[in-house]
C-alpha positions in Angstrom: 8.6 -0.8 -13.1 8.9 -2.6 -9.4 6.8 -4.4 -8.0 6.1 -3.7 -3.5 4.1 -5.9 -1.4 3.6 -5.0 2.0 1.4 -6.8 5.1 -0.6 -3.8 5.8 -3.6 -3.8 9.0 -6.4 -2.4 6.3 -9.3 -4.7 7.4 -12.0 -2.2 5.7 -13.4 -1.3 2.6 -13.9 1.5 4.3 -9.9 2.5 4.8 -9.5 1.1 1.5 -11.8 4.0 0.1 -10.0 6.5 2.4 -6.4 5.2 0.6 -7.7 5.7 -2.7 -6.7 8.6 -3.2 -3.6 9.0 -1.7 -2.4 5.5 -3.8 -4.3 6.6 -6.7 -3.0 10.6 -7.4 0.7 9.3 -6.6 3.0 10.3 -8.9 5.1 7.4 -8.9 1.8 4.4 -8.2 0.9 2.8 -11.2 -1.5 0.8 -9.5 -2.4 -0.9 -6.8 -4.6 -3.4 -4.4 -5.1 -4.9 -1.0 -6.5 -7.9 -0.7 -8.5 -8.1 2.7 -9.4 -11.7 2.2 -5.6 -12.2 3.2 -4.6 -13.2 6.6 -1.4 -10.3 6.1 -4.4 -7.8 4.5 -1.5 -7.8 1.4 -1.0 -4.5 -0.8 0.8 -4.7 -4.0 1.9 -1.9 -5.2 2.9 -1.5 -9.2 5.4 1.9 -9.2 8.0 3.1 -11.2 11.5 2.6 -9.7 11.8 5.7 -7.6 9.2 4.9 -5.1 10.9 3.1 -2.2 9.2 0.9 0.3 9.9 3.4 2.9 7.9 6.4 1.1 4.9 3.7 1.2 5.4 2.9 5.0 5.3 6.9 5.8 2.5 7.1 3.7 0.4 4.5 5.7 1.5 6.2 9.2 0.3 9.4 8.0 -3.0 7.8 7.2 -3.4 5.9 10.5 -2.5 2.5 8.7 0.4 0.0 9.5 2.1 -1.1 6.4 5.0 -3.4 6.9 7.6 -5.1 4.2 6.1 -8.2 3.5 8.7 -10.7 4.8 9.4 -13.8 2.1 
């Protein structure tokens, strides 16, 4: 298991909802959040090893959302 964490620009419930389930019916998404209370609007992402932060950034274009690597 890996663990992602991205800075994302979800500000919503509301996209949050829409992301659902794309995040949730992923093959390879254990689980996940975003914590909007977060100045970076953080997701974590729980995945098996094969998901690569690049397959999560493509996902958030093609859902209108900007999600970035999370810099330390």
């Amino acid at each position: 298991m890996e663990i992602l964490i991205f800075q994302t620009d979800i500000k919503s419930v509301e996209k949050v909802a829409m992301l659902e389930p794309v995040f949730n019916n992923h093959a390879d998404i254990l689980s996940w959040s975003v914590d909007l209370e977060d100045i970076d609007k953080v997701l974590r992402i729980e995945a098996n090893a094969c998901l690569t932060e690049t397959a999560v950034i493509e996902l958030g274009k093609a859902h209108d959302c900007t999600i970035e690597v999370l810099a330390d």
